[in-house]
N, C-alpha and C positions, 0 to 999 in steps of 0.2 A: 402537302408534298414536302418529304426534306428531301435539305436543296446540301447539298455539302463539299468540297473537292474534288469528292470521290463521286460522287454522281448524284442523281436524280430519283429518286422514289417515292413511291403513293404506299403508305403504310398504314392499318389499321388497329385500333384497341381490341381488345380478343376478350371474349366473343364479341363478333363484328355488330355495330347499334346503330341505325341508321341517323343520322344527325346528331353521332354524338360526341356532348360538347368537352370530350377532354381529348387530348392528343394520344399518339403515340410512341412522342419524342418529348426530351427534353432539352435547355439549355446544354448539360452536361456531357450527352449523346451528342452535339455536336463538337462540342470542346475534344472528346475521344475521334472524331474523325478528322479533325482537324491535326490531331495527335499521329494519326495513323497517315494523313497525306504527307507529314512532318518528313515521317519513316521512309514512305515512298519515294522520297529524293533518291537516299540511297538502298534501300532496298528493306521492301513489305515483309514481313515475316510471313512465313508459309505454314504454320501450322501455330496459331494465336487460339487462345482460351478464351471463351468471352464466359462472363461472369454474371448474375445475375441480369441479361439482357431481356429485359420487362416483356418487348414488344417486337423484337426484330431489328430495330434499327441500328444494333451491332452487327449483326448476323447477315445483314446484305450488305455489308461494307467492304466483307473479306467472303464472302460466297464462293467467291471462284479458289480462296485456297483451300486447303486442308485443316478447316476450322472443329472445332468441338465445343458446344455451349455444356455449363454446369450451372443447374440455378436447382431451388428447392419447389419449383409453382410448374404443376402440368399446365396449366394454363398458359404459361409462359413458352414452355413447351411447343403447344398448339399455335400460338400466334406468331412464332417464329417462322413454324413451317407454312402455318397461311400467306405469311408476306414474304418467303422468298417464291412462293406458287404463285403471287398477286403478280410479281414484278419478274417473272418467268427467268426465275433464278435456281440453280440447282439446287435441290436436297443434303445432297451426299455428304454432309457432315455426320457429325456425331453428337446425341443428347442424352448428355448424362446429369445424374438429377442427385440427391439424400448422401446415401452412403457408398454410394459408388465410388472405386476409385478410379483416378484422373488418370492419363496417360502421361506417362515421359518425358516422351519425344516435344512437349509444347514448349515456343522461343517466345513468345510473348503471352503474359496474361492483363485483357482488359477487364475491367470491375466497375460495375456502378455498386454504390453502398446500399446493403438491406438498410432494411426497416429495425430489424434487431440489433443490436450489442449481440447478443450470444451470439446470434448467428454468424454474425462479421468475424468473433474472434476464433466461431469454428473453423468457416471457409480460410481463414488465414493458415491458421494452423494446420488443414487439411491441403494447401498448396505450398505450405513449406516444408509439412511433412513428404509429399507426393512427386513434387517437382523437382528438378536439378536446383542446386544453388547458385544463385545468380542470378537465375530467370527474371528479365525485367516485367514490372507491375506496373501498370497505368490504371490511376482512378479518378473516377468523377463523381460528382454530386454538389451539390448547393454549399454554398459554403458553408452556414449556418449548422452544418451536418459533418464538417470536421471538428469536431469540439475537441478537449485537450484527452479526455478518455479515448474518441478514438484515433487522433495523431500516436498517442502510447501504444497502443496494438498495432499498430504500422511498424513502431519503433522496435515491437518486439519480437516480430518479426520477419524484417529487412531490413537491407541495407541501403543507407547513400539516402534517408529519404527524404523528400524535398517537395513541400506545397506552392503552388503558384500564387502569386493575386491573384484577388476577385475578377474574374470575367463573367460579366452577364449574370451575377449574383451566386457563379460557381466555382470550384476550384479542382484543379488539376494537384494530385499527388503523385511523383514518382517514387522509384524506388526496386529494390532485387531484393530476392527471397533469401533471407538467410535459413539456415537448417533448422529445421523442429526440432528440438531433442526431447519433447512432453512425451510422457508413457501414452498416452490416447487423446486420440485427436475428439474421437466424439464423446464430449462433457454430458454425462446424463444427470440430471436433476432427481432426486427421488423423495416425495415426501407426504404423508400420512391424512387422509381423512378420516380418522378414528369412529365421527358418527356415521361415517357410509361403511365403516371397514374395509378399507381400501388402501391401498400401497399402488402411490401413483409416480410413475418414469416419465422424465420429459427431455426430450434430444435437443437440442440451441433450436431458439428461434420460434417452439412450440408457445401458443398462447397460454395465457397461466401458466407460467414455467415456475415459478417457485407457489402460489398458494391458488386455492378453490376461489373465481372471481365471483363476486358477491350475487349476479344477475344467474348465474349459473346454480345459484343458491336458491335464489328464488325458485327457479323452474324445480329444482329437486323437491323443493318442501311440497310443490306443486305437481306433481307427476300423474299421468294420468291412473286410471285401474289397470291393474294387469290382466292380461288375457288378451292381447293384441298379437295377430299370429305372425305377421311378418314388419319389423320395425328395423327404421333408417334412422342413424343419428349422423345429421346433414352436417358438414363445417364442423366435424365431429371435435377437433384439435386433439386432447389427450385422452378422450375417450370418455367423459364421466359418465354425461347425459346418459346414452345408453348402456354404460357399465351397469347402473344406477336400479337403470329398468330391467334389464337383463337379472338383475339379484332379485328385484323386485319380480318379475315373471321369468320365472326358469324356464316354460316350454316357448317363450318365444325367439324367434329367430332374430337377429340382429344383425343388421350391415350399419358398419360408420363407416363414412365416405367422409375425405377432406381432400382440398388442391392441393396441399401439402406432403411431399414427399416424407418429409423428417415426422409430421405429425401420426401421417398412417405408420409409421415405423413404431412410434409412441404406442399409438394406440395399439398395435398389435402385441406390443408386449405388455403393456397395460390388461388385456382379453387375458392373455396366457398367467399373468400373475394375482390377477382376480378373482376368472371364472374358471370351472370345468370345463376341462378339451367338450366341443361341440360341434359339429358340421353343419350348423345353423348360426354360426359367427364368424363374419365375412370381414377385413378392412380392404378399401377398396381409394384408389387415386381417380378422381374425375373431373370435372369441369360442373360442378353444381352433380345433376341426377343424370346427364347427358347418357349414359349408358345403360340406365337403368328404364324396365319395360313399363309400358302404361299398363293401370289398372292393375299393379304388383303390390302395391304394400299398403299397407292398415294404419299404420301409425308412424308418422314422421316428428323428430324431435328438432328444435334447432334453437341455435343461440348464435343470429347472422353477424357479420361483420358488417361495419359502415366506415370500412376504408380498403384499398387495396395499393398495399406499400406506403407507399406518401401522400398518395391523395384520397380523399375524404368524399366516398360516394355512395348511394343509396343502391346501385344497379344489381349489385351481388347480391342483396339481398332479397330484392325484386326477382333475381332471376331464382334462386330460392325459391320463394315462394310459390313462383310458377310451375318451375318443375317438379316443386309437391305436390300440388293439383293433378299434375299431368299425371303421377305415377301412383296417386289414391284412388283405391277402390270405394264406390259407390257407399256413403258411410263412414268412409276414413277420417282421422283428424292431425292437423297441422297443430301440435304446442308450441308456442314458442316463447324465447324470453327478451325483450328490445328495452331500449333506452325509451323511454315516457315522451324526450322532447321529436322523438324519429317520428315521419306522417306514418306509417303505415298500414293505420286503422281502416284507412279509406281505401287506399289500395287492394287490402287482402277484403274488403265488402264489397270490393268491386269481381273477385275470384272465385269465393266463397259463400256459399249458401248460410250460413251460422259466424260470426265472429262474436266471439264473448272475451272479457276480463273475468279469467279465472281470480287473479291474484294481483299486488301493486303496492308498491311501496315511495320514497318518493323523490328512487330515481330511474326504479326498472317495472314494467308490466309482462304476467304472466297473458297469452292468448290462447286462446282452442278457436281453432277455425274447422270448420265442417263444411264435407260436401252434401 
């Protein structure tokens, strides 16, 4: 339950896990309510931007105004709307996500800090370009996560700006938006895998934003045969995995799926500056495979994550995992490529009929799991 000023709510991690052992809130998430009952003395703003709010517990703070979240994670998305539905709070905001742009009319924006530098210095850039000047900014996070690189992109762009002490191991930054004057707010990355022949684009915030990361290496040298007729590259980020195989098997069909707004952005034009136009090449926003039909596709590619934003968890992967099972046809195979010290050898033999070590080196393992 947090407990705040402002009221009382039962809030959950998205997708909901029963007994699970991480929160929904943080330290920092209450410092911003405490921030916001501050404002309540003399008067709430009515129409606040909330800013990467992970989990909701921005988003039922200020329900009853005329709120609008901006973050880059449909998942974040999704569990906003679950927990103002849990705590029978309206909808009627607004959720905007990647390249959308922002409304106007917003008098306050709150901000927890991404996981990225790029991303933080787009989102800046992108509320200084978008928003009136002045607009105050409230942020939060651990203190250890204002370091002096990102106080300098605060610097750069707002005004008046001011960290708090540490409270409860976080700090409070204020501050007003000064004007953007940069020609483009979204910084794209572009740069070259000469042995894949590939010219790869990456928008803030996309994993391997500047080079090819070494486990994603792995799995390429390791790729399966071609001839798999409908194939998903899972947690796709800028698209290689199945760029990769898509060169490698021209008639198969190809969906990358990622949570990431910015990254399916990537990867669709990554598709467009690779491949042949094809109506068998899908990028697609989900929550793992959640939208995707059982007994649909032949071959799933993945290279999971074992964190989500700041904390350091195994369940995305896992849920991964599962919803490739779910949506392999009788035959299909899961490649994947994981860090050596991750359990989840045992895991995916507990899912899968065949798990092998195709490939390993000695800090990543290639897998083929079969049903």
């Amino acid at each position: 339950m947090l407990r705040s000023p402002l009221g009382n709510w039962q809030l959950h991690r998205y997708p909901v896990r029963s007994n699970d052992p991480l929160q929904a809130w943080d330290a920092a998430d209450e410092l911003l309510h405490a921030q916001l009952a501050t404002l309540q003395q003399t008067q709430l703003p009515q129409h606040p931007l909330l800013v990467n709010d992970s989990f909701g517990a921005l988003v039922v703070a200020v329900a009853t105004q005329s709120w609008c979240s901006y973050t880059d994670s449909y998942v974040s998305h999704q569990a906003q709307l679950h927990n103002l539905e849990h705590n029978n709070l309206p909808t009627s905001g607004k959720q905007l996500a990647g390249l959308d742009t922002l409304p106007a009319d917003r008098d306050l924006v709150l901000m927890k800090l991404p996981k990225s530098q790029s991303l933080l210095a787009f989102q800046l850039a992108k509320l200084s370009a978008e928003l009136p000047s002045g607009t105050p900014i409230i942020v939060a996070a651990k203190s250890k996560l204002f370091t002096p690189a990102v106080r300098a992109l605060f610097q750069n762009y707002c005004t008046d700006v001011s960290v708090s002490l540490i409270q409860r191991k976080c700090r409070i930054l204020q501050g007003q938006l000064s004007p953007n004057l940069a020609e483009e707010v979204a910084s794209t990355n572009t740069w070259q895998v000469p042995e894949r022949g590939l010219t790869l684009h990456h928008l803030p915030g996309v994993f391997a934003r500047n080079q090819l990361d070494i486990g994603a290496r792995l799995l390429l040298d390791n790729l399966p045969a071609a001839g798999a007729e409908q194939v998903i590259d899972l947690g796709c980020g800028n698209g290689v995995l199945g760029l990769c195989y898509a060169k490698h098997s021209p008639a198969s069909a190809v969906t990358w799926v990622d949570e990431s707004y910015l990254a399916v952005a990537s990867c669709a034009r990554n598709v467009e500056a690779n491949l042949p136009p094809s109506d068998g090449y899908r990028c697609v926003v989900d929550d793992c495979l959640t939208q995707q039909a059982d007994n649909s596709v032949d071959l799933v590619l993945c290279n999971p994550p074992f964190h989500q934003e700041h904390a350091i968890t195994e369940h995305i992967a896992r849920q991964m995992f599962q919803d490739a099972k779910r949506v392999l046809r009788h035959g299909g195979e899961l490649r994947l490529v994981a860090n050596r010290h991750l359990p989840y050898y045992h895991f995916l033999k507990r899912l899968f009929r065949n798990v092998k070590t195709v490939a390993s080196n000695t800090k990543f393992m290639v897998l083929s799991c079969t049903l």
